[in-house]
N, C-alpha and C positions, 0 to 999 in steps of 0.2 A: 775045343776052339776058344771058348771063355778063359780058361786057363790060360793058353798061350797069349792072350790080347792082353791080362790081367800080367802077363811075366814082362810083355814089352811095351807096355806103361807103366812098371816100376823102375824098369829099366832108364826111359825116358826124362823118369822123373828125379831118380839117382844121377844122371845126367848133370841134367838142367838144374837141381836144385840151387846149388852151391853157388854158380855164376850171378842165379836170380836174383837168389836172397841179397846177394851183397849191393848187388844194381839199386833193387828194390830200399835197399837199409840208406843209401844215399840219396834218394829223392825222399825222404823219413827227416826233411828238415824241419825247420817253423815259419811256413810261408804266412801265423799271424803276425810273425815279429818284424810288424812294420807301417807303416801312415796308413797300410789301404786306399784308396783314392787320395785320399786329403792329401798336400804340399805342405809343408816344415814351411814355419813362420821366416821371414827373410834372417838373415845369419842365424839363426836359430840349429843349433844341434842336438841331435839324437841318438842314444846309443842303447843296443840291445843286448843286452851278452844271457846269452841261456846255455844249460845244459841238460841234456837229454839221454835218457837208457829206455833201451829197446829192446825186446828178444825177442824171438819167434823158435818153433820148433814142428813147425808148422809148413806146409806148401802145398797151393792149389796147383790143378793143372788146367791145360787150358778146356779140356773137357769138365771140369767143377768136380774135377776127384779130389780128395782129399791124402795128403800122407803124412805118415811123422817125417823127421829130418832131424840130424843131430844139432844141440840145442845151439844156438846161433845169439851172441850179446854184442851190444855195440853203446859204447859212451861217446859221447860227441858232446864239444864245446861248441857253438854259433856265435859270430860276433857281427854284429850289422851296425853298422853309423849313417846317418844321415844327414845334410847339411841343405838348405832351405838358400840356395846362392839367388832367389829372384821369388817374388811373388806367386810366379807360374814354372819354376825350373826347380827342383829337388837332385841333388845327386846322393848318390851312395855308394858303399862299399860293402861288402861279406866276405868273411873268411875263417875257417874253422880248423879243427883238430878232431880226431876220430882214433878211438881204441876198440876195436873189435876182436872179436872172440870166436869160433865154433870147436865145439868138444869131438876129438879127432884129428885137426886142422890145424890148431895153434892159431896165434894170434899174429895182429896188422895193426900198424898205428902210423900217425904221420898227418901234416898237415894238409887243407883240401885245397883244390884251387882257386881262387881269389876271383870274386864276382863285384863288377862293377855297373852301375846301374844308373837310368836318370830318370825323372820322372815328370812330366811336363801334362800343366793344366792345360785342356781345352776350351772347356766349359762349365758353368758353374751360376748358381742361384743362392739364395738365400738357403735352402734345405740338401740340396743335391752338386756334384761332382760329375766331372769323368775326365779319366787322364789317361796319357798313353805309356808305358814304359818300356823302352827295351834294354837288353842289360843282354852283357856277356860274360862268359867265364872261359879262362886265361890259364892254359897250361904252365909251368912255372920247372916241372921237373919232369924225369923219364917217368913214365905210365908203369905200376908194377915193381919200383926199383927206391927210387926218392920220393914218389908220393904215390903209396900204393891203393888211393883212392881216388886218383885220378885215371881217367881215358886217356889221358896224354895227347888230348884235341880239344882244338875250341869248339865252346858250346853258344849259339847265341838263341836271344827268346824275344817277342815281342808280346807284350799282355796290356788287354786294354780294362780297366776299370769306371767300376761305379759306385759312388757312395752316395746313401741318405740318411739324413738323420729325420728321426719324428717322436712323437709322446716328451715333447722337452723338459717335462715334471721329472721324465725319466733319464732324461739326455739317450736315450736307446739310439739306433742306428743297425742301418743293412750294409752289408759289402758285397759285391758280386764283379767278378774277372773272370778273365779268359785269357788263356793264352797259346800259343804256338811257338813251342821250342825246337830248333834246328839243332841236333846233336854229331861232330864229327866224327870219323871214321864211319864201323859200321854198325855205329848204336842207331837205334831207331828211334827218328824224331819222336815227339810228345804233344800230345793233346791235354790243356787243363782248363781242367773249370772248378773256381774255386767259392766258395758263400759263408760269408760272415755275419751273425745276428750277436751282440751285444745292448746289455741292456744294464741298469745302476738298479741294483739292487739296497745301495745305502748311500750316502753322500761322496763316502772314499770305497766303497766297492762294486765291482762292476763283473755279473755276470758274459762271459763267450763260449759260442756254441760254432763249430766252425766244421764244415767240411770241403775235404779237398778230393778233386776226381783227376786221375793219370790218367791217359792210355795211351797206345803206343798208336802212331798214326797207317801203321798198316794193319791194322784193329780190324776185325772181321765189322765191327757198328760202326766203323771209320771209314775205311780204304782210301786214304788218300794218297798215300804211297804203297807198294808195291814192294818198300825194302820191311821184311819180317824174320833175322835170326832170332827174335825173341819178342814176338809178340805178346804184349800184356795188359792186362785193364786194371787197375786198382783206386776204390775209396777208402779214405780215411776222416774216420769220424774225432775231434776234437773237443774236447768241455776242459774250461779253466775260471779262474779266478783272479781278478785282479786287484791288488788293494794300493791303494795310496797312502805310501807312507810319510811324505816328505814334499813340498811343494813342488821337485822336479824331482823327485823319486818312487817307483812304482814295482809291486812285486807279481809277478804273474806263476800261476802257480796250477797244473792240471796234471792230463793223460789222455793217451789216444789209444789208437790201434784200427787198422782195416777192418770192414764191417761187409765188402763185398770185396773180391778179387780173382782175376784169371790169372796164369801162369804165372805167379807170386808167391811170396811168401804172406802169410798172416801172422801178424805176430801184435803184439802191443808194449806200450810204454808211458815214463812219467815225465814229468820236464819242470825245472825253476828256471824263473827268466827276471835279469832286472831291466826295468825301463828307466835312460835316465836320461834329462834334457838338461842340456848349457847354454 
């Protein structure tokens, strides 16, 4: 009996993997590479461009078994801009390029679909924030064909934020968001909740400790929907560094990887990123 249950969750798991990992290897962005609460100074611009490797070889199921899976890479470029059009309004853009790998499989590359974003003050003091952003992402080519990292459906999100700053000897600061993303066809919406602690370790360098929580909203700790071809829960844990090289130039500089997760893959990664403002 153990035998047979143990053949048809390998099974299951030889499945599901391959769809997962790659689902999983796409929300594997840099949700730090951006204002967090705060609003971009009026005409003020921001730009992010990072690049990040990732592997895993690795996949949870959703029972917290563990399996190999053949080895799975992925390079991605992130470009995100920012423009500060009002004291209380932020606009933005994203859009990347992605080379991935699994041994077996061959490879996939191609540019991702293009995320547009706004960000609007509500409220705010002298030490604290909070703003609302919703932002969407824009099919642009066939799903699988011309952009084989795309759904080839709009995706929309709204996430609400909270920033503070305190210890100002230190310039340190907290971030904390939430969001609910509506995903087309028949991906399963998302739940995040995401927390930022940064703190200045020198004048021009600034320790971040960052984690980010998915899960899928028909998430057995969820249930708020009822659509689950691929229910899943996954965190990721984030440490970087950031140095100031240049009065509007910045180098960030870390590695992550999942540290809890159901029906995912676990893998981890490195990432340089520049910050530059005009």
């Amino acid at each position: 009996m153990n035998r047979w249950l143990d053949s048809k969750r390998a099974i299951n798991i030889k499945t599901w993997s391959l769809c997962t990992i790659l689902f999983v290897s796409l929300i594997l962005t840099s949700p730090g590479a951006n204002a967090a609460a705060w609003l971009a100074e009026t005409g003020a611009q921001y730009h992010f461009n990072a690049f990040h490797y990732y592997e895993t070889s690795s996949f949870t199921s959703q029972d917290g078994v563990s399996s190999a899976t053949a080895l799975y890479r992925k390079y991605e470029s992130i470009n995100l801009s920012e423009y500060g059009f009002s004291d209380s309004l932020t606009l933005g853009a994203k859009y990347g390029y992605i080379y991935a790998s699994q041994t077996g499989t061959g490879t996939s590359k191609g540019l991702t679909d293009p995320e547009v974003l706004a960000r609007f003050g509500i409220w705010k003091n002298s030490k604290n924030i909070i703003s609302i952003q919703p932002s969407i992402k824009i099919p642009l080519g066939n799903a699988n064909k011309d952009r084989p990292f795309s759904t080839g459906q709009y995706d929309a999100e709204i996430r609400l934020l909270w920033g503070s700053s305190f210890l100002e000897a230190r310039q340190s600061f907290f971030n904390l968001e939430t969001a609910y993303k509506i995903r087309g066809g028949n991906n399963p919406d998302e739940i995040k909740v995401d927390a930022t602690g940064g703190i200045y370790l020198a004048s021009k360098t600034m320790a971040l400790a960052q984690l980010f929580s998915t899960a899928s909203a028909g998430h057995e700790a969820i249930s708020i929907t009822t659509r689950n071809p691929s229910d899943f829960y996954t965190q990721k844990l984030e440490l970087s560094l950031v140095q100031k090289v240049k009065k509007n130039l910045s180098i960030q500089m870390g590695v992550y990887g999942e540290i809890f997760n159901e029906n995912s893959a676990r893998g981890n990664g490195a990432f340089i990123s520049l910050w530059i403002r005009r």
